[in-house]
C-alpha positions, 0 to 999 in steps of 0.5 A, a space after each residue: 246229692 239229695 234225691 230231688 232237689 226242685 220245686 213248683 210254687 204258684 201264687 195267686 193274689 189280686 195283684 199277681 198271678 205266679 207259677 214258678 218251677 226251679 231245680 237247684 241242681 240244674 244248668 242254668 237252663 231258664 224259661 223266664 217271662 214276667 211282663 218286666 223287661 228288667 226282672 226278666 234279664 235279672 232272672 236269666 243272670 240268676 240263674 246261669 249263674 246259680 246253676 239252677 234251672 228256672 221256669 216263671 210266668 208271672 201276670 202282674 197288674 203293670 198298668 199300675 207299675 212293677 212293684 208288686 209282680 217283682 216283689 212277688 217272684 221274689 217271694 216264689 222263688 224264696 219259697 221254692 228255695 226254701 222247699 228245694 233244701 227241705 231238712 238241709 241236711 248235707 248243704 254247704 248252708 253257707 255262700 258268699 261272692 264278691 263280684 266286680 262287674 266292670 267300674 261296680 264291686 258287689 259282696 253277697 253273703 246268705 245263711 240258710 239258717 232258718 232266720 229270714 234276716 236282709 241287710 241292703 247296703 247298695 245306693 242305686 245312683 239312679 232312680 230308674 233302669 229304663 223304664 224299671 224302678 231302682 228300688 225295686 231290686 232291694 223288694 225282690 231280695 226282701 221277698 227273697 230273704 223272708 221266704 227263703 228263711 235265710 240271712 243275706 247281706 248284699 254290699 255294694 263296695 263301690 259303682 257308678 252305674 245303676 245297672 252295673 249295680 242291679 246286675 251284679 247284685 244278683 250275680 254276686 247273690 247267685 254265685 252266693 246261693 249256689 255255694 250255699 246249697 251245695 252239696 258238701 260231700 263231708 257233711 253228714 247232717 244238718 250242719 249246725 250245733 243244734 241239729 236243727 236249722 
């Protein structure tokens, strides 16, 4: 186990104004307010499931809709993440899940590899969950990807509903990140060819 493995981001933007504070090696214990009903129960699956401990506030402009506030926590806890795993040295460096949740089949797989790379195969039926906009939910894992410098690949398998879908998204990514930054009690360094990730 590396000594400490957490990380406080804050973004400030015209748009948005972010704090972040996340523990990889936590519980699930989580503390979650961004103004979007949605994103916030999003964020309490992620981090239950990824045993990561997670504090955000986030005011965004919602008067004009909840793009830029989702997108952008998705971008401070990329770069939290990102922070967190520092040289990478002794992590797992790679996770994946496949998850059902109910009538919806959702594969996650991430690389930390340094290489920011998002590949989004998952049709949202629905343009809409509640009030909050479906294609939202790709934003954030881009945010994600781009700042946590890593590859993922989310596949929905099959899913009727739009909710399902999202929900077991960031489930099945969750699950994914929290192998991936494991500690693998056989890897003495980086674990990569090159030394280097």
């Amino acid at each position: 186990m590396t000594s400490d493995r957490s990380s406080s981001i804050s973004r400030q933007t015209a748009e948005t104004k972010i704090e972040l504070k996340l523990n990889l090696d936590g519980t699930g214990l989580n503390h979650v307010h961004t103004g979007v009903g949605f994103l916030d129960h999003m964020l309490v699956l992620l981090a239950r499931h990824a045993l990561i401990d997670l504090d955000v506030r986030a005011v965004g402009d919602l008067q004009v809709d909840s793009h830029h506030t989702t997108e952008d926590v998705g971008i401070c806890l990329g770069q939290a993440i990102h922070h967190c795993l520092g040289n990478k040295h002794g992590i797992r460096r790679y996770g994946h899940m496949v998850l059902p949740m109910e009538e919806t089949l959702i594969t996650s797989a991430v690389d930390f590899s340094g290489r920011p790379f998002l590949v989004f195969q998952a049709e949202m039926p629905s343009p809409k969950i509640g009030d909050f906009d479906s294609e939202l939910v790709e934003d954030f894992w881009q945010g994600f990807a781009s700042n946590a410098m890593c590859n993922l690949h989310i596949l929905l398998i099959h899913g009727r509903n739009t909710h399902h879908i999202a929900e077991a998204i960031f489930k099945a990514t969750a699950r994914a990140i929290r192998i991936a930054c494991e500690i693998d009690p056989r890897q003495t360094g980086v674990p990569s060819s090159k030394g280097v990730l």
